[in-house]
ROLO-865053 format. One record per residue (C-alpha): residue in three letters; y, z negated, x negated. Coordinates in steps of 0.02 Angstrom, whole numbers, padded with zeros to 5 digits, always signed. Example, Ala and Ser with C-alpha at 12.3 -4.5 7.8 and 13.67 -1.06 7.14 Angstrom:
<sites>
ALA-00225-00390-00615
SER-00053-00357-00684
</sites>
This chain:
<sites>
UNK+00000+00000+00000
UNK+00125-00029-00145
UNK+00075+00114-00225
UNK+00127+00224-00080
UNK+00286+00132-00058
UNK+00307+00170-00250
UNK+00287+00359-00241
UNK+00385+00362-00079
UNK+00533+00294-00151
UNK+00522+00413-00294
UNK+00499+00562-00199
UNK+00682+00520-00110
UNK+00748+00469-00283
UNK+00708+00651-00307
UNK+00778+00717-00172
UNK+00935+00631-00156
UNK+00961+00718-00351
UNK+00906+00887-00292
UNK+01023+00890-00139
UNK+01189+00806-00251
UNK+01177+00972-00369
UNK+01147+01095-00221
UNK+01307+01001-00121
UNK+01398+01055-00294
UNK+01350+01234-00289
UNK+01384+01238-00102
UNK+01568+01147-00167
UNK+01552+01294-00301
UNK+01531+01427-00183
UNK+01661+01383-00088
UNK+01803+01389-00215
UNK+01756+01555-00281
UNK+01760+01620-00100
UNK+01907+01538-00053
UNK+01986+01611-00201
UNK+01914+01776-00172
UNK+01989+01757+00015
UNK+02163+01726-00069
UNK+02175+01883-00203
UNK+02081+02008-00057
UNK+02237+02060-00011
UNK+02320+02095-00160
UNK+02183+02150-00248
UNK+02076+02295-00202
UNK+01965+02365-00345
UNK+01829+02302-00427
UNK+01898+02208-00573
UNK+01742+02131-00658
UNK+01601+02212-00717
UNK+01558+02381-00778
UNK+01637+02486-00646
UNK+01799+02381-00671
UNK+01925+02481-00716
UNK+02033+02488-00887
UNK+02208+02430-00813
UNK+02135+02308-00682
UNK+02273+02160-00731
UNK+02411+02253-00752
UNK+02345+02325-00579
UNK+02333+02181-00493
UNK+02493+02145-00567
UNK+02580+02291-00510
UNK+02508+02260-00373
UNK+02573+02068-00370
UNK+02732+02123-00411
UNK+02738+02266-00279
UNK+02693+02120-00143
UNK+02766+01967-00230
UNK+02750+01837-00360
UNK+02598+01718-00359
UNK+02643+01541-00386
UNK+02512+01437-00470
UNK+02516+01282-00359
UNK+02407+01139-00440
UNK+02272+01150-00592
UNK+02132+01033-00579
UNK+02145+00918-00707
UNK+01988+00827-00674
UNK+01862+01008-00675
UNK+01990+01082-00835
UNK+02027+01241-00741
UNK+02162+01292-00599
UNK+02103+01239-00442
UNK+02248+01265-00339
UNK+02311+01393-00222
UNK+02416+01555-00239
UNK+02586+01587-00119
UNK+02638+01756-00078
UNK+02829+01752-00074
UNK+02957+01889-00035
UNK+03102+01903-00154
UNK+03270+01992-00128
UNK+03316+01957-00324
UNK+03381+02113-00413
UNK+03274+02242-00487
UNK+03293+02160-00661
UNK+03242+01997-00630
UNK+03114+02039-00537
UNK+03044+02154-00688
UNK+03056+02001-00803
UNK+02973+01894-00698
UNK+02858+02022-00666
UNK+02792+02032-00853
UNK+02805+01840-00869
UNK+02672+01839-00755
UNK+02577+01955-00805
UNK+02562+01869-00983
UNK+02541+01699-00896
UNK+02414+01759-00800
UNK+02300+01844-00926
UNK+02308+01669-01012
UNK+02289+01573-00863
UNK+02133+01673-00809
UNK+02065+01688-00976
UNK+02060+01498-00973
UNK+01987+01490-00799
UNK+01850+01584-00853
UNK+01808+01501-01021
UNK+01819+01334-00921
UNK+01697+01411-00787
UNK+01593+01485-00928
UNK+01588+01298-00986
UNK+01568+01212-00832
UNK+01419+01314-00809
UNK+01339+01257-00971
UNK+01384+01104-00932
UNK+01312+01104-00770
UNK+01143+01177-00834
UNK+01131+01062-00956
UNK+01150+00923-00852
UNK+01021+01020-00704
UNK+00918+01030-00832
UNK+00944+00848-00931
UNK+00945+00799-00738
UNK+00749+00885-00715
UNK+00680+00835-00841
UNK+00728+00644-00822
UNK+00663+00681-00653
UNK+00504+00733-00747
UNK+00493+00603-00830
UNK+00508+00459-00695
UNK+00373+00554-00608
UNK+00257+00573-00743
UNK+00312+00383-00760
UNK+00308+00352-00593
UNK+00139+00441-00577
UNK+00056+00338-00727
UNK+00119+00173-00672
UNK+00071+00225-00488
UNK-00099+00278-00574
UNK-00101+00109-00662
UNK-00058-00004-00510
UNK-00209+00099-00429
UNK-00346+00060-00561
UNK-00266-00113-00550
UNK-00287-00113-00353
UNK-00461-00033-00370
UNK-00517-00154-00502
UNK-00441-00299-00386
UNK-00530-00215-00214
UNK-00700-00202-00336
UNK-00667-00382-00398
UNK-00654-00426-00202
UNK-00800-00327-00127
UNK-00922-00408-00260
UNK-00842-00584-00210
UNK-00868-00552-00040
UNK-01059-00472-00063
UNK-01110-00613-00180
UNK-01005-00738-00042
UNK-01135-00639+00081
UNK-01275-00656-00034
UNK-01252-00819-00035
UNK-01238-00879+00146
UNK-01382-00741+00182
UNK-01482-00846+00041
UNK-01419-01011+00160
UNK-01473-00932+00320
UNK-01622-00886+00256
UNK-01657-01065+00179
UNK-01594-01136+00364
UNK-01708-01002+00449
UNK-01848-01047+00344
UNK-01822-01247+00380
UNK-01784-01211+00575
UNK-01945-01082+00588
UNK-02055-01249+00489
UNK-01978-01345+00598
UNK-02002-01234+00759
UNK-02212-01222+00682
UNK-02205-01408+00672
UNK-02133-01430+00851
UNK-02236-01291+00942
UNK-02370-01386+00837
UNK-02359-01550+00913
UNK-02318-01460+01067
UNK-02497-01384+01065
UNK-02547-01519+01027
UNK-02478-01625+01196
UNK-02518-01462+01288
UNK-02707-01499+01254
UNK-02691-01658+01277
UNK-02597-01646+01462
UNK-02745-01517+01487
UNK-02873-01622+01443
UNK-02805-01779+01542
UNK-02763-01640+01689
UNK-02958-01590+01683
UNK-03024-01759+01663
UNK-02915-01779+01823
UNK-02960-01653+01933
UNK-03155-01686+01882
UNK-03130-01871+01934
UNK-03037-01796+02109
UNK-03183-01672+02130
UNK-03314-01795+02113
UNK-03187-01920+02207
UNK-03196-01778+02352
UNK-03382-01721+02348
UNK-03410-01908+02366
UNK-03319-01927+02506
UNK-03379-01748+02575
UNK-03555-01819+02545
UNK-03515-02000+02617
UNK-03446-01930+02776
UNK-03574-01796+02779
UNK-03703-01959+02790
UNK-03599-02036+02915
UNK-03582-01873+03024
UNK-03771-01866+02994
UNK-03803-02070+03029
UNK-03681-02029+03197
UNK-03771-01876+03247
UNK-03922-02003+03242
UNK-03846-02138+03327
UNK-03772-02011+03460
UNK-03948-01959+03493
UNK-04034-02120+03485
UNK-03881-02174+03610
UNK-03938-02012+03709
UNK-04140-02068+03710
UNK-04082-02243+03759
UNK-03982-02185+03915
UNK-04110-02069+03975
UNK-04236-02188+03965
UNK-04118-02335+04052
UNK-04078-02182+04180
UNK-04287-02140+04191
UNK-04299-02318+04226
UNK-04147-02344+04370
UNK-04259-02169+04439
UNK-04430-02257+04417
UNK-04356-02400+04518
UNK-04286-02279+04651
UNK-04433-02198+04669
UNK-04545-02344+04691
UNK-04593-02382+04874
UNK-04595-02566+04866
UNK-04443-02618+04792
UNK-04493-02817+04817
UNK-04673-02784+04716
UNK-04580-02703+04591
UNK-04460-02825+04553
UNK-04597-02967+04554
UNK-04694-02840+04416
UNK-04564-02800+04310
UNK-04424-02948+04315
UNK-04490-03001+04155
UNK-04434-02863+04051
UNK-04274-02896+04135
UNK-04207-03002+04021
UNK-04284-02890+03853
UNK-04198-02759+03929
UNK-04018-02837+03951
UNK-04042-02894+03778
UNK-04083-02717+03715
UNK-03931-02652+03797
UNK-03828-02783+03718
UNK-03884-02718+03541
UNK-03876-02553+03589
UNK-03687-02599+03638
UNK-03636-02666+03494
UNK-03712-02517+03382
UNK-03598-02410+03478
UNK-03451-02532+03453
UNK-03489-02550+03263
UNK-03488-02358+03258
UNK-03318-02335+03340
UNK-03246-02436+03184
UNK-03346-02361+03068
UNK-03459-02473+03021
UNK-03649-02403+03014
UNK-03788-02413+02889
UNK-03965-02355+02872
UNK-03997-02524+02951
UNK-03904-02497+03115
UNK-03992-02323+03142
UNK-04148-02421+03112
UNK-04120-02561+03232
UNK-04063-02413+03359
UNK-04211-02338+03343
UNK-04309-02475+03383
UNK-04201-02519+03517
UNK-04257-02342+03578
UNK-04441-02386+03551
UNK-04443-02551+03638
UNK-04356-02450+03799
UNK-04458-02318+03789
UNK-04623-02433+03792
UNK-04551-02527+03935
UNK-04511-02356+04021
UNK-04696-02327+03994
UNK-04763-02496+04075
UNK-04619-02486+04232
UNK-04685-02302+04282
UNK-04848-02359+04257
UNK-04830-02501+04390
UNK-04734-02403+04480
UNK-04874-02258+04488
UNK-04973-02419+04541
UNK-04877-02498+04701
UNK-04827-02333+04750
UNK-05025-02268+04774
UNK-05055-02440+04844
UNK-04903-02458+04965
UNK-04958-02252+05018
UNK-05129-02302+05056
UNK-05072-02486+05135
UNK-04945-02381+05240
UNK-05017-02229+05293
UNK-05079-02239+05439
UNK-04962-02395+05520
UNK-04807-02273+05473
UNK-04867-02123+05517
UNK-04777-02112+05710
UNK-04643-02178+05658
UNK-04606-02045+05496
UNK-04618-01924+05629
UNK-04504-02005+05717
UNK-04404-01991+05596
UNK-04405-01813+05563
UNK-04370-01796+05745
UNK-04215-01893+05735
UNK-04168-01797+05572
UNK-04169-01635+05656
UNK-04062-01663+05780
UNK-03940-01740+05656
UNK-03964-01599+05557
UNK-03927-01471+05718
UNK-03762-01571+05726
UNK-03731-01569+05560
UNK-03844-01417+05492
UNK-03706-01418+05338
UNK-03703-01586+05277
UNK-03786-01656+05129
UNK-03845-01834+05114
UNK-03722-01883+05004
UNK-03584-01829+05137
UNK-03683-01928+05264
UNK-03686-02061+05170
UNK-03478-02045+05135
UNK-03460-02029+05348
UNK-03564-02182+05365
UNK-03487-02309+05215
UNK-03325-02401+05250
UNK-03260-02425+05066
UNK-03268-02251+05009
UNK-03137-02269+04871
UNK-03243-02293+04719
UNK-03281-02099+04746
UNK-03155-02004+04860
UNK-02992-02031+04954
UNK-03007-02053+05142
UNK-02846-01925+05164
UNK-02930-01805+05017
UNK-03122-01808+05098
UNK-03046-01765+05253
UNK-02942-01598+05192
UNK-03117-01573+05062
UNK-03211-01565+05254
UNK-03098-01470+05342
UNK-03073-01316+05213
UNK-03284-01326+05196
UNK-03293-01312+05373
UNK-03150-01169+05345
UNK-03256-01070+05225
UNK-03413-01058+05315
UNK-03336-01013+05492
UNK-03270-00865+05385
UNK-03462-00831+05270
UNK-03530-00872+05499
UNK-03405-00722+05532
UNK-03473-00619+05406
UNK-03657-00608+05451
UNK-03690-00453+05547
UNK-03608-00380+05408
UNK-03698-00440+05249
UNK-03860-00394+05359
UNK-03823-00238+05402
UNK-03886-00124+05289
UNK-03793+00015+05364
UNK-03639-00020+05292
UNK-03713-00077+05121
UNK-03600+00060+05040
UNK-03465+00001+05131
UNK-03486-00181+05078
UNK-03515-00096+04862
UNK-03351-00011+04908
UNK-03261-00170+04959
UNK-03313-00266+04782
UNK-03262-00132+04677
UNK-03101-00115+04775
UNK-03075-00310+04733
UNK-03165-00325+04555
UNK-03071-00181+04459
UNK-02889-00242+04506
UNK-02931-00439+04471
UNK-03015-00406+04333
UNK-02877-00294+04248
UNK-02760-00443+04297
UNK-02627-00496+04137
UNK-02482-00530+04077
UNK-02424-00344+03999
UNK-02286-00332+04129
UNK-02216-00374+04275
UNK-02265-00185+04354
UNK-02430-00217+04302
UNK-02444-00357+04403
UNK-02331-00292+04548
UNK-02464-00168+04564
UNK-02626-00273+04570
UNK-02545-00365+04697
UNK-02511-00206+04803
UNK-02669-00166+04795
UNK-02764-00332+04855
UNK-02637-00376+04991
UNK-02670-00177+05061
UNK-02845-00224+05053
UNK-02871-00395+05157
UNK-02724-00322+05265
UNK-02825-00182+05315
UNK-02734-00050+05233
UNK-02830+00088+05165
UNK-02833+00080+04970
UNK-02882+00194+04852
UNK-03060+00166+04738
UNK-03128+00289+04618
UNK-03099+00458+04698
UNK-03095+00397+04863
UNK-03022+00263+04990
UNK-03072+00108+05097
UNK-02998+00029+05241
UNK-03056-00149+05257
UNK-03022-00143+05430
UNK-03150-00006+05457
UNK-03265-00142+05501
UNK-03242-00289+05632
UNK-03288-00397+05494
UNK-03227-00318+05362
UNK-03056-00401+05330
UNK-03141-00576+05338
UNK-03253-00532+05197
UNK-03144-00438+05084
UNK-03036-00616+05097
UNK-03205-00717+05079
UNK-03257-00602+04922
UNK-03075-00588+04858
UNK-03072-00807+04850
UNK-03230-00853+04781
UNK-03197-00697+04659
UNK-03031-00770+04602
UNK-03120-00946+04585
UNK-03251-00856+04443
UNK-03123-00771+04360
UNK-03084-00984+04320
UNK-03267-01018+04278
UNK-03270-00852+04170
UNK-03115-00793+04097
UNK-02978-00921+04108
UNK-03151-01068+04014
UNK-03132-00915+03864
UNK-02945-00878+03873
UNK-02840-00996+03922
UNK-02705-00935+03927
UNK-02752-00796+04064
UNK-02745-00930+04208
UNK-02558-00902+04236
UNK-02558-00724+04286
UNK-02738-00738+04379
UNK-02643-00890+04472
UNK-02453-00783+04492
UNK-02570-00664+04589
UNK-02658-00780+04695
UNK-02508-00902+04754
UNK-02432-00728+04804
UNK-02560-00672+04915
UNK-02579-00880+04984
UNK-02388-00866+05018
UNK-02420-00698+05130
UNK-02586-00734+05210
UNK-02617-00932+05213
UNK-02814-00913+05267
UNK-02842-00844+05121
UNK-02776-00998+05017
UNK-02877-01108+05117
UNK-03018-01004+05075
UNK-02986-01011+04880
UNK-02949-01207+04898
UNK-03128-01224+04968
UNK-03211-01119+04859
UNK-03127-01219+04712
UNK-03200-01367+04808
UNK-03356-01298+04804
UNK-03370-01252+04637
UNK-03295-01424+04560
UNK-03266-01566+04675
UNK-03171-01672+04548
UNK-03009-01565+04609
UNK-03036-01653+04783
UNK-03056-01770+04679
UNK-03218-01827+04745
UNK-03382-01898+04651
UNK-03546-01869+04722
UNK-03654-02019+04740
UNK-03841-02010+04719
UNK-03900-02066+04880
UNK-04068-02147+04910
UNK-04212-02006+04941
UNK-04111-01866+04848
UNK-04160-01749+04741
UNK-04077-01737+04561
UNK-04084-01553+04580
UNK-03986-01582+04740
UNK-03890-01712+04655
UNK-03819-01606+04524
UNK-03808-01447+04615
UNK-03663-01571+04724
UNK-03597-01632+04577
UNK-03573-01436+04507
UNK-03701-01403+04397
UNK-03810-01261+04400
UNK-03991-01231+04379
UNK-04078-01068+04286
UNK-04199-00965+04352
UNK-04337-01079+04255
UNK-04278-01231+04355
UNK-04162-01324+04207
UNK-03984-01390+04224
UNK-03861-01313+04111
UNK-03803-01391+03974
UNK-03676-01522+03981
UNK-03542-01438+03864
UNK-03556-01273+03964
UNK-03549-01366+04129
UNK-03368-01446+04050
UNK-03330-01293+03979
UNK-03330-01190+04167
UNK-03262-01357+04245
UNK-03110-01343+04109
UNK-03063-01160+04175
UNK-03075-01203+04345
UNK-02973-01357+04317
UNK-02840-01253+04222
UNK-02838-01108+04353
UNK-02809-01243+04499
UNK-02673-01315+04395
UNK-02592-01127+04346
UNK-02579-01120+04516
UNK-02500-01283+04562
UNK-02361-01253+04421
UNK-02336-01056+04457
UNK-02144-00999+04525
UNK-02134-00861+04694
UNK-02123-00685+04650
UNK-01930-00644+04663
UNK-01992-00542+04841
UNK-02048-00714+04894
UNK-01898-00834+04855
UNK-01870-00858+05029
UNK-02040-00943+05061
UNK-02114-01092+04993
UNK-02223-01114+04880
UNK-02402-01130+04980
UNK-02488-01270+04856
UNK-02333-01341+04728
UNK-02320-01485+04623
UNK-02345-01613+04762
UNK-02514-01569+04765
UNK-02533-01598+04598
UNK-02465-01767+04616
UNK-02586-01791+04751
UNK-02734-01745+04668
UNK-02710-01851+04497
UNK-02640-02038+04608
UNK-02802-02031+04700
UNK-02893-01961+04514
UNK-02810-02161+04444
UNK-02856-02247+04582
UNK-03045-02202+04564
UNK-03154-02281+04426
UNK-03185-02134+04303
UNK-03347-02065+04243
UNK-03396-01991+04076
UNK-03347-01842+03996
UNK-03294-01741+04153
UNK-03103-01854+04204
UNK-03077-01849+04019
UNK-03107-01637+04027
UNK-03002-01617+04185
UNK-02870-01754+04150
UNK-02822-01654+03979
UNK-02824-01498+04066
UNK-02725-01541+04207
UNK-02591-01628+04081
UNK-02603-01476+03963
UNK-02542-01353+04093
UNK-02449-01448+04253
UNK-02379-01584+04128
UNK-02227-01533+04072
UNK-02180-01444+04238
UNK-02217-01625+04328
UNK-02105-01718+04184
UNK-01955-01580+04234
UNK-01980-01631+04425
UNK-02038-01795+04435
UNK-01948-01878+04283
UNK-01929-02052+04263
UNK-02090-02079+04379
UNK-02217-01950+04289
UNK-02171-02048+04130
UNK-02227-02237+04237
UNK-02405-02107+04284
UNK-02409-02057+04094
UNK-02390-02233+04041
UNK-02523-02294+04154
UNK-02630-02169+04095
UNK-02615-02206+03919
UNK-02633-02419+03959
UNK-02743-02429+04099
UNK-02854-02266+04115
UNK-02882-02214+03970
UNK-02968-02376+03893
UNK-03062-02352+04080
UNK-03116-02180+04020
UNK-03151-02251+03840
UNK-03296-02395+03913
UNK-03390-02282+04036
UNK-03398-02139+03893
UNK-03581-02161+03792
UNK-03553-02050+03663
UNK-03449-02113+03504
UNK-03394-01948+03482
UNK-03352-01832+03641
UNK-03273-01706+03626
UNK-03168-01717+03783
UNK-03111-01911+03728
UNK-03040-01842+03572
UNK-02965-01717+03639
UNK-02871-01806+03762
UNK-02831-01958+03666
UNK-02729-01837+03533
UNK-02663-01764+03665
UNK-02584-01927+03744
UNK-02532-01990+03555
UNK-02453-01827+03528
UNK-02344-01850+03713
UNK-02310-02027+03638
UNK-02231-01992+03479
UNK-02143-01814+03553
UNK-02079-01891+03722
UNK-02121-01749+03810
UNK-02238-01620+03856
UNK-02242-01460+03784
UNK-02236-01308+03900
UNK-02434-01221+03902
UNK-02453-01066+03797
UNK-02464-00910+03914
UNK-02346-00995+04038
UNK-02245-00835+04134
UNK-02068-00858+04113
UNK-01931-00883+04252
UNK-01913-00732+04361
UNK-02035-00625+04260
UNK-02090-00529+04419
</sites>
């Protein structure tokens, strides 16, 4: 940077010289031509050179003298040569003087101009010499200016060099440092991912060591409460031998025809047997806590033993005063059993529908340990309902005349109830449209033809008869598999109750047929009964080989009945329908479970129903009722469920579980929840 400012200031050193000698030849110039401009017109031949000619002064001094006398004005002292200007003047002098002055002038100005021009001559030199004294000084500052500019540049380079190679071995040596650092921090990384490794396997190890103790923490307790589902499977059915052989006993003592020989035979196993049962009770109440051993299974089973060989010596005496009281009483009875079965068919021609058990409910006073008074009386009038209409019916289901007619009819009602859902409110518009045509009368369209249910006399009262008990096995069928179907099965129904009000009767006693718990009503076992009879009353059915069904498949058609009955309770009018009342609302369902509470319940089937019932018509009840549903709920939960919870044999039912969750869950929520499938407000 110096260097440049060094050679720039020399350069205009240089400059400012060159331009002071050309401002003197321009200063030069200018005199000669100012000069020339003064003699130009005077002076009109060439008076220098070598086409000057021989008299050019005296010329130009005629010539002066013809125009006037020049008058030398001022002489430069300073540049040694006249640098003044010549005046022109006129002159009226005589002839004579003017002659004199004439050559005067002439002589003075051959010397005067002879001077001038040995004083330019040496001006020149002068200024030559000093262009040229002036050049090469020039010269020579450059060439000095060039070798000390040279100079300060090796001395700059050398300084730069001296500086880079600081710098580099300065770099050198904090690369040398970094390199020393990032040697110590990479050992020290090593040793820290080291130890870190190191922890690592040790967390792993611990972490493995852990989960191994929790797996063999959690197969333990699979396999412990694998035993105790396996010792409560075992209790269950020892608990299951020991009732059926307390209930082959109760039957043993029913069917014995001396009842005062057989208690004087067997009142000493009276007391073993209330003993037993007290065992047996507290097996079951150990279980419930769950407490149970190999022990208790083995004292069950020998509880089961001990029954089962006193079973064994009751039906044996019983085999023994019943052949003895048969032969004893033969003959001495024999008029009046006839008598008997005299008097029974006329009771029967009264009464040719009535089963023993409903005898026996006609005849008893206290009735309310199995149906309400107000209840038995509706559950009688809607059976005597339904078969007036299957009475009506008759000539028709004989006549085999109109067999296609009656095929026609059930397809007519099975396709649209059995395409019944949810997908819209068209969809179920239209199902509707085509049942009420049908039990109208109206003709309706079936395959690729039509049928009018009027056709036939009859024919309107057994498309309604078909149509109900239909709807009630879509319950037993569909709604026991799918829930959640009972809500637009029941939409359909309470429309067509709301328009034609026989046929709701007629579903309400086929419902009653099919499950009398929704009267509610329990069947009692009455003395000379059947248990084929017995159960058939209670709901069960029987196979073709002559065996109940199962208990979890009777609950199982019981619990879509159940929710189809309460579907329907719950279910809002069509919008075409607002103007009527609802045919069978939630003041049935209050109905049905008070008089449910005030009966003593029995096992497994008030659990099934009560959880159904609560499942689907709860939380419409809880929006109507309020403040008294939660008093019933309450109740339920204090009173009739630990009910439900003594007369239940099995430690683990199915039905008690499910309802007990079911009440803890309305306990801690405060509410019920609405059922899943429920049809929303003003959906059709």
């Amino acid at each position: 940077m110096a260097s440049l400012v060094s050679r720039r200031r020399h350069n205009d050193y240089q400059n400012g010289k060159i331009e002071d000698i050309t401002m003197g030849l321009d200063r030069l110039q200018l005199s000669a031509i100012a000069k020339a401009s003064a003699v130009s017109k005077v002076v009109t031949d060439v008076t220098l050179g070598p086409n000057c000619k021989s008299n050019d002064v005296y010329s130009a001094g005629d010539g002066l003298y013809k125009l006037g006398k020049i008058k030398a004005l001022s002489v430069s002292p300073k540049n040694k040569f006249p640098a003044g200007k010549y005046v022109l003047n006129g002159s009226t002098d005589s002839n004579n003087e003017t002659v004199r002055n004439v050559d005067i002038m002439d002589s003075s100005s051959r010397s005067t101009m002879k001077l001038m021009y040995d004083l330019d001559q040496e001006r020149r030199m002068e200024v030559k010499d000093s262009i040229k004294e002036r050049f090469l000084k020039m010269e020579e500052d450059s060439r000095n200016s060039r070798l000390e500019m040279q100079s300060k540049q090796q001395h700059l380079k050398r300084e730069i060099e001296a500086k880079y190679l600081r710098e580099e071995q300065m770099i050198l040596r904090k690369l040398q440092e970094e390199e020393i650092l990032s040697t110590q921090r990479q050992e020290q990384l090593a040793q820290v991912y080291k130890q870190h490794a190191q922890r690592m396997m040790e967390w792993n190890e611990k972490i493995k060591e852990e989960e191994r103790r929790q797996k063999e923490a959690e197969e333990e307790e699979k396999r412990r409460l694998k035993e105790k589902k396996i010792q409560l499977d075992k209790m269950y059915q020892c608990q299951l031998e020991y009732r059926s052989k307390c209930e082959q006993i109760v039957e043993a003592a029913k069917e014995c025809k001396d009842k005062q020989v057989f208690v004087a035979n067997v009142s000493c196993h009276n007391t073993k047997l209330k003993s037993l049962s007290e065992n047996m009770e507290q097996l079951v109440q150990q279980c419930k806590v769950g407490e149970i051993s190999n022990a208790s299974l083995q004292t069950a089973s020998s509880i089961v033993q001990q029954v089962d060989a006193i079973l064994g010596i009751i039906k044996t005496e019983c085999d023994k005063i019943n052949k003895q009281h048969d032969k004893e009483v033969a003959e001495a009875n024999a008029e009046k059993q006839k008598m008997e079965r005299e008097q029974a068919r006329e009771t029967q021609a009264v009464k040719p529908s009535q089963s023993p058990a409903l005898q026996t409910i006609d005849a008893s006073n206290d009735t309310s340990d199995f149906v309400n008074k107000e209840a038995y009386s509706i559950y009688v009038a809607l059976k005597q309902h339904v078969e007036a209409f299957e009475n009506s019916c008759n000539n028709l289901l004989k006549d085999d005349a109109f067999k296609k007619f009656r095929f026609e009819c059930q397809k007519a009602i099975n396709i649209p109830v059995n395409a019944i859902s949810p997908t819209s409110a068209d969809h179920l518009q239209d199902k509707l449209f085509k049942l009420s045509r049908l039990i109208s009368g109206q003709p309706v369209e079936v395959g690729h033809g039509q049928v009018v249910a009027s056709s036939h006399p009859q024919g309107i009262a057994f498309c309604k008869n078909l149509l109900a008990k239909k709807f009630v096995r879509q319950g037993e069928l569909t709604v026991s598999s799918k829930p959640e179907a009972a809500f637009a099965i029941a939409a359909v129904i309470e429309a067509l109750w709301a328009d034609f009000p026989d046929f709701g009767q007629l579903v309400l006693g086929h419902f009653h047929r099919e499950c009398p718990y929704l009267v509610p009503m329990f069947m009692p076992q009455v003395e000379g009964q059947s248990n084929e009879s017995y159960y058939r009353s209670l709901g069960y059915q029987y196979n073709e080989n002559g065996e109940v069904e199962k208990q979890d498949k009777f609950l199982k058609r019981m619990s879509g009945i159940m929710r189809l009955y309460a579907a329907i309770l719950v279910t809002r009018p069509c919008r075409y329908q607002q103007n009527k009342s609802h045919p069978h609302g939630l003041s049935q369902a209050w109905r049905w479970i008070s008089c449910l509470l005030n009966m003593e319940p029995r096992p497994d089937i008030c659990a099934t129903l009560l959880f159904d019932f609560l499942e689907v018509a709860g939380n419409s009840m809880y929006s109507h009722y309020g403040q008294q549903f939660q008093k019933l709920l309450h109740l339920i939960c204090k009173e009739y469920f630990p009910k439900i919870e003594k007369v239940t044999p099995s430690i683990s039912s199915g039905p008690m579980i499910r309802l007990e969750a079911f009440l803890q869950k309305i306990l801690k929520q405060g509410h019920i929840l609405p059922p899943v499938g429920l049809l929303p407000p003003n959906f059709w």
